[in-house]
Backbone bond lengths (Angstrom), bond angles and torsions (degrees), N, CA, C in turn:
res aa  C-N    CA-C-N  psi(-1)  N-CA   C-N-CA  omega(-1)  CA-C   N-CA-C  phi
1 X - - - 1.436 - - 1.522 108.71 -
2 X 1.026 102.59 152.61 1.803 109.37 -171.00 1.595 118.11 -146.40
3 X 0.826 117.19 102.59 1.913 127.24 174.00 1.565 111.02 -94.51
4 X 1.058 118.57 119.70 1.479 146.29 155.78 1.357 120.42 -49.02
5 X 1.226 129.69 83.64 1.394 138.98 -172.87 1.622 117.25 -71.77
6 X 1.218 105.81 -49.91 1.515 112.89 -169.97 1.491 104.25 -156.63
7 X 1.606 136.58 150.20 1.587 131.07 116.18 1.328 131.74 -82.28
8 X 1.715 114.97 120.02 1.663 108.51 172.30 1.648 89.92 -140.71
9 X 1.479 78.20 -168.70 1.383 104.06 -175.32 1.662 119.27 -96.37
10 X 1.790 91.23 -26.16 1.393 103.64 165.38 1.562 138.46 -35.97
11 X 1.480 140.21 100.14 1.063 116.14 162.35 1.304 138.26 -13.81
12 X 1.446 132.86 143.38 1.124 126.09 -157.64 1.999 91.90 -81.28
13 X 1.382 111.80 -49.40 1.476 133.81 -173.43 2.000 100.59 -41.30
14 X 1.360 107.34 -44.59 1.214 106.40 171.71 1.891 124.01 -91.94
15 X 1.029 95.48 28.16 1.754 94.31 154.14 1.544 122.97 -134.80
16 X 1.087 96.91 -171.66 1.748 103.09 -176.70 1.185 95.83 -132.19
17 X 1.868 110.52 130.17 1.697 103.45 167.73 1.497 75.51 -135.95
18 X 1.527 83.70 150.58 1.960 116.21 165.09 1.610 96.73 -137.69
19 X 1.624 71.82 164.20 1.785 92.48 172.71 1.466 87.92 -133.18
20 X 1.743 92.34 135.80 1.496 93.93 170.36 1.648 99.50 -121.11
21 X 1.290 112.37 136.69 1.650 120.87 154.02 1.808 118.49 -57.40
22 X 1.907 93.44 104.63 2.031 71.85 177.66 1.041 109.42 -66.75
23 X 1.517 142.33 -65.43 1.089 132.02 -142.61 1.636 113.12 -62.67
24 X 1.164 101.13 -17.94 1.456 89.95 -178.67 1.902 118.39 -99.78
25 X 1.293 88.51 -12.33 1.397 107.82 -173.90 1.257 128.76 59.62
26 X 1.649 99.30 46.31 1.301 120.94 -178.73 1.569 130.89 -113.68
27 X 1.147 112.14 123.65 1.898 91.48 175.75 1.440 102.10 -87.58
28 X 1.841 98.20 128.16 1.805 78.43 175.09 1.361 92.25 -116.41
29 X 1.732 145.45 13.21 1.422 123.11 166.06 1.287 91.74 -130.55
30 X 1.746 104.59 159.86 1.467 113.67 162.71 1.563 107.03 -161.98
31 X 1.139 109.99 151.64 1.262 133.21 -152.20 2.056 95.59 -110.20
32 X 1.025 145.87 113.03 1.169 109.24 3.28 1.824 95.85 -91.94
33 X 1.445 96.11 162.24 1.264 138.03 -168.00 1.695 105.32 -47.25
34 X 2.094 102.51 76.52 1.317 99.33 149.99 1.465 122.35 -99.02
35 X 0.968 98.60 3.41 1.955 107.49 -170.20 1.288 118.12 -61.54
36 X 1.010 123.12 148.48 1.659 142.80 154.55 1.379 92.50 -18.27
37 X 1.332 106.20 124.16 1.792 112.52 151.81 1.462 134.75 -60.59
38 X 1.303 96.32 -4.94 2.029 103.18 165.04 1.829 96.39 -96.14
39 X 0.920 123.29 -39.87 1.403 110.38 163.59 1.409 128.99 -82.69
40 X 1.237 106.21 7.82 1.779 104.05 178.45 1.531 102.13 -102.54
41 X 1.607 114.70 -20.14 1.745 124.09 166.59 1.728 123.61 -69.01
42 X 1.750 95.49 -24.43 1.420 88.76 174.51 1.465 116.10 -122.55
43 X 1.651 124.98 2.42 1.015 112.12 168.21 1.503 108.65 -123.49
44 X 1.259 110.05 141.70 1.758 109.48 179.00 2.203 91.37 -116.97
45 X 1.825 81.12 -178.21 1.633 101.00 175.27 1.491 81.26 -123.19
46 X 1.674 112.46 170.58 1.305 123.78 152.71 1.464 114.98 -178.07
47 X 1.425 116.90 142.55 1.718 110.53 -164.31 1.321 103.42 -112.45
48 X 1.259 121.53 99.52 1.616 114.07 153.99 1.202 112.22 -109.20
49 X 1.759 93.62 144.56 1.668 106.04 151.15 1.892 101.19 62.17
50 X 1.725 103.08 15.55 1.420 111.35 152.96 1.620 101.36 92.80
51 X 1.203 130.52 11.47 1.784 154.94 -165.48 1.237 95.42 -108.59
52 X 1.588 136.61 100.66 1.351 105.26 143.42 1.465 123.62 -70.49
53 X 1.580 120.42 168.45 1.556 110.96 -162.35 1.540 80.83 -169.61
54 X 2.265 93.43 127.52 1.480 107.86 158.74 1.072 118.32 -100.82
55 X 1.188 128.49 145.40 1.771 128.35 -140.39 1.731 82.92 -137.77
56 X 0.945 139.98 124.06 1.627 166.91 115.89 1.291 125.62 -30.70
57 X 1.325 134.84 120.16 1.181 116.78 162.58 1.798 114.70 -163.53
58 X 1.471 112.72 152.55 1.278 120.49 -144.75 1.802 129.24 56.14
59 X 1.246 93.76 46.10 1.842 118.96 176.43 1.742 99.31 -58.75
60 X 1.853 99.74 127.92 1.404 128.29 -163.15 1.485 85.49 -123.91
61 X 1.340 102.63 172.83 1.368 119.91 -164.45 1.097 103.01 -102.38
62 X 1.520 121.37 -9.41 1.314 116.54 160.78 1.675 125.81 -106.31
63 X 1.263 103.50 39.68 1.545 125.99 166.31 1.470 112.75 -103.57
64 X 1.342 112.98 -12.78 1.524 98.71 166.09 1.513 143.29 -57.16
65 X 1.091 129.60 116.43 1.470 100.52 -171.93 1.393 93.21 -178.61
66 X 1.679 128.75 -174.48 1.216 142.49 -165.20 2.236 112.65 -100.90
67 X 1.503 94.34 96.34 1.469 91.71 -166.41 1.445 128.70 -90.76
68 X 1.180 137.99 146.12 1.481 116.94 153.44 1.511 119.85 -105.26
69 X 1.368 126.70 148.20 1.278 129.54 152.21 1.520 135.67 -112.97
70 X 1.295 109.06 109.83 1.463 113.71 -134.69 2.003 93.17 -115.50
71 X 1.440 95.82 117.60 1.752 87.82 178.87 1.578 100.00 -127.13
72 X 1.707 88.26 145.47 1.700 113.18 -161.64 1.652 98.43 -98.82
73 X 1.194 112.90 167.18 1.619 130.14 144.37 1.579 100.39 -143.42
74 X 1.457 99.68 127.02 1.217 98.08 -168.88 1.623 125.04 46.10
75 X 1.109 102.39 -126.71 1.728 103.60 165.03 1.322 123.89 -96.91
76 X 1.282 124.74 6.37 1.294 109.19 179.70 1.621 103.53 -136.97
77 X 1.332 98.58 135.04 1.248 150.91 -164.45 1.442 87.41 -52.10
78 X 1.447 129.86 107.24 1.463 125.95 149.52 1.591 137.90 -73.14
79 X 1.667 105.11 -35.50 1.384 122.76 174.31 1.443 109.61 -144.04
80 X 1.534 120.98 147.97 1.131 126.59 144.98 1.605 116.25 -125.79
81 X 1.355 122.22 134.59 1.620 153.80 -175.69 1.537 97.85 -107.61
82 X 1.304 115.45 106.62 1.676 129.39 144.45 1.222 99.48 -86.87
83 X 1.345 93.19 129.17 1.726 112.13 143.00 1.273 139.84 -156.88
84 X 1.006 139.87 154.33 1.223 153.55 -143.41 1.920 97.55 -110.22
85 X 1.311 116.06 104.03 1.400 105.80 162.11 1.317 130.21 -103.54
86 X 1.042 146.99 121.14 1.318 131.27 -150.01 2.055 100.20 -138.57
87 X 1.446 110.78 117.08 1.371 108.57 -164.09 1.578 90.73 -97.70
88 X 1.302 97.14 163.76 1.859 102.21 169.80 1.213 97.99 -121.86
């Protein structure tokens, strides 16, 4: 699975993306790679074609929930992505 965070021009090396869990009020990924190593196996960053994009993989039924994807330059906040993932 793959969500579309932002388009720039920015290097990917020069930003910061997290995902934070609202409900729990947690960030559990971030770009670059301070996260937990069970979350650094299932979530990546990657920029093509000028898109950053968080890419998912091996989705549990307890990954559903209310997300943000929040990308930095420096300190200020270029984009934020809600979304809603909902597994069956």
């Amino acid at each position: 699975m793959s969500i579309s965070c932002l388009t720039t021009t920015h290097p990917l090396q020069s930003l910061t993306v997290k995902l934070r869990r609202i409900n729990q009020d947690k960030d559990i990924f971030m770009y670059p790679d301070i996260s937990p190593a069970s979350e650094r196996q299932r979530w990546s960053v990657r920029k093509d074609a000028g898109n950053i994009t968080l890419h998912l993989k091996d989705i549990r039924l307890s990954d559903g929930d209310l997300y943000d994807c929040q990308v930095y330059k420096d300190q200020d906040c270029l984009n934020v992505i809600r979304f809603d993932l909902k597994v069956k």
